[in-house]
C-alpha positions in Angstrom: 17.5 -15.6 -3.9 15.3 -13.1 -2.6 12.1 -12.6 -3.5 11.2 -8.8 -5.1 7.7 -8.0 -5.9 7.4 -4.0 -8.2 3.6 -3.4 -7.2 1.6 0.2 -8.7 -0.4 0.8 -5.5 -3.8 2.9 -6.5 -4.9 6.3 -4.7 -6.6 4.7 -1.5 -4.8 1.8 -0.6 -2.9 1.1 2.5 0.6 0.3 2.3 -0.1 -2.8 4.5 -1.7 -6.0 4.8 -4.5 -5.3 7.3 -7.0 -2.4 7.8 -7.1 -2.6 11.8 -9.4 0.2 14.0 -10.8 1.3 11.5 -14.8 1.0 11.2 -15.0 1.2 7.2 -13.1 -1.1 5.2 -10.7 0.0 3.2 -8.6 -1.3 0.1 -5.1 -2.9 1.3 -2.3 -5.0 -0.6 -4.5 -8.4 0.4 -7.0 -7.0 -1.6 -4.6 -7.1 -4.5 -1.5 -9.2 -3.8 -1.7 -13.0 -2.3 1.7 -14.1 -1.6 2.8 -15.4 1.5 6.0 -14.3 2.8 6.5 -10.8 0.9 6.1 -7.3 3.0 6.2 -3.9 2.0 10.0 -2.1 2.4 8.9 0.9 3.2 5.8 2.8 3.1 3.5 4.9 0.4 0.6 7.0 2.1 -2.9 5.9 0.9 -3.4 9.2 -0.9 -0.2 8.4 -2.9 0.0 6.0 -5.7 2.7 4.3 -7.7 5.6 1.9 -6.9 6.0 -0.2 -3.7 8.7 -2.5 -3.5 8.0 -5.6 -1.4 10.3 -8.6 -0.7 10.6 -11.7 1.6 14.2 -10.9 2.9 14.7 -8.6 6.0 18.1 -7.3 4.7 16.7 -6.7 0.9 13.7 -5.1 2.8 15.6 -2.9 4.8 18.5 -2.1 2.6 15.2 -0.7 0.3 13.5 1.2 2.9 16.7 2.6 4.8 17.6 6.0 4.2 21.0 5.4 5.1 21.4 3.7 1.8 20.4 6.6 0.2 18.4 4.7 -3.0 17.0 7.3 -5.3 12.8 7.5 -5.0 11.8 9.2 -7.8 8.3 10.9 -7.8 6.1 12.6 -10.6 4.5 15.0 -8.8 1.6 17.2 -10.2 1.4 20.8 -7.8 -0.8 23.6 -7.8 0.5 26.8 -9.8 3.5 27.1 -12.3 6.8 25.8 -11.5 8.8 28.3 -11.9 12.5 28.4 -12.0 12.7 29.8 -8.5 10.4 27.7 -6.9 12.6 24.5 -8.8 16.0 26.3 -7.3 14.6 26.4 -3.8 13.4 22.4 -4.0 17.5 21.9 -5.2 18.9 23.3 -2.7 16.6 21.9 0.5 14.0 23.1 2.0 13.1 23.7 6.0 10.5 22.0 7.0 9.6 21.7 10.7 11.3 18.9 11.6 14.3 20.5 9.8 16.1 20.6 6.5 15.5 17.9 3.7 18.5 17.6 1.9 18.7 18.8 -1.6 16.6 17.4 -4.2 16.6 16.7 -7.7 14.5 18.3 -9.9 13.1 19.3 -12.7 10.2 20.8 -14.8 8.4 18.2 -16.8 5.4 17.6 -19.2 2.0 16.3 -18.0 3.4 12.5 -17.9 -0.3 10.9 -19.5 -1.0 8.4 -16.5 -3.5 6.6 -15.5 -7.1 8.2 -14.4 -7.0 8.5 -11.0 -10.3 7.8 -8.7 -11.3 10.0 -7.4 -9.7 12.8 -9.8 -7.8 15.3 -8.7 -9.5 18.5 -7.9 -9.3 20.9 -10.6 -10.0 25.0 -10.3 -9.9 26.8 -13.8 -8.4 29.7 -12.2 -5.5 28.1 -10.6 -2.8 26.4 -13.2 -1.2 23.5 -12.0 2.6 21.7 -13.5 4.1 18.7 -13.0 8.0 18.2 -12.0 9.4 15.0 -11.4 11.4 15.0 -7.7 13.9 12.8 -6.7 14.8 11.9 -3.0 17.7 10.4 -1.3 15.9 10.3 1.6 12.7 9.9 3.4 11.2 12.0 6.1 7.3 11.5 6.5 4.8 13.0 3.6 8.0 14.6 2.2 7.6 15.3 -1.3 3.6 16.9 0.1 5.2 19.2 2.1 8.7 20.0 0.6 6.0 21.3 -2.4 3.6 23.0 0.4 6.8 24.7 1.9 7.6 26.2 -1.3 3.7 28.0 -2.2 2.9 24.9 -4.6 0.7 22.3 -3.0 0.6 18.7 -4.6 -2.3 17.3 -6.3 -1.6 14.4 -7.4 1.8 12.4 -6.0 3.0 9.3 -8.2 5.8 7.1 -7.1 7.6 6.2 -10.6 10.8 4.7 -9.4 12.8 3.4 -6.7 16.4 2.8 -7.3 16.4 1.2 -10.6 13.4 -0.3 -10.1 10.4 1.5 -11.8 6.7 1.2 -13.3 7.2 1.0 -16.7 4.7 -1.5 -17.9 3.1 -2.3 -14.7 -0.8 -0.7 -14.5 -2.4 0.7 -11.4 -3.3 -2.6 -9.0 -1.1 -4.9 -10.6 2.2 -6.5 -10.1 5.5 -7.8 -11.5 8.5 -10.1 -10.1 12.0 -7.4 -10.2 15.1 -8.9 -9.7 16.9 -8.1 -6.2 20.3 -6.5 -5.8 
């Protein structure tokens, strides 16, 4: 049986093992996860946080990170400025981006979801509002959710990972991990 490892990566940390070329060290999954054996199926940028699925089998690890399999990666996603209803139809229906069309998202409107602080917090202007929506993906082009929400007037502030799949973060704090149970 495969080994499947639900880790909450923090704002900061690489989505790899190693910090290579770079002259400051920074925070990667050694510094929080020390099993031999387990990568990372796909990828989380290191100013997003939440869920990374990691696994010791290459076809779990693919079948996780390939968007052919099209496995719902469900974000909570703070942006700048009110989400209004057009600015929600416009996410639904795909957005153009320059490396083309995403394909239709889900989502919706949602309250502020109480996480975890984040460190650094998020910068805050008192004359700007800001929302939070939850977006679901079916597939994944590079800093997606970032620019789908950039595309559409509302930058993000603060980008959370909350599920992939049926796999989610429920119970599992920022830096820690628990064992999930593979396909």
């Amino acid at each position: 049986m495969a080994r499947l490892i639900l880790f909450n990566k923090p704002f900061g940390v690489l989505s790899q093992f190693t910090d290579r070329g770079s002259p400051t060290k920074r925070q990667t999954l050694s510094d929080f996860i020390d099993l031999p054996g387990v990568y990372p199926a796909g990828r989380l940028d290191r100013d997003s946080e939440g869920l990374l699925l990691l696994c010791d089998d290459g076809k779990l690890q693919a079948r996780i990170a390939d968007p052919r399999f099209k496995l719902p990666k469900a974000y909570l996603v703070q942006i700048e400025g009110e989400a209004e209803d057009a600015v929600l139809d416009q996410l639904r229906c795909g957005v153009r981006l320059k490396d083309g069309m995403t394909r239709p998202a889900e989502v919706e409107r949602i309250a502020d979801p109480q996480l975890w602080p984040r460190d650094p917090p998020i910068r805050v202007r008192k004359s700007v509002p800001d929302s939070w929506i939850r977006l679901t993906l079916r597939e994944g082009k590079n800093r997606q959710v970032r620019r789908m929400t950039a595309a559409v007037g509302h930058p993000t502030l603060r980008l959370v990972r909350w599920s992939i799949g049926d796999w989610d973060l429920e119970n599992i704090a920022p830096g820690n991990w628990a064992e999930g149970r593979s396909f």
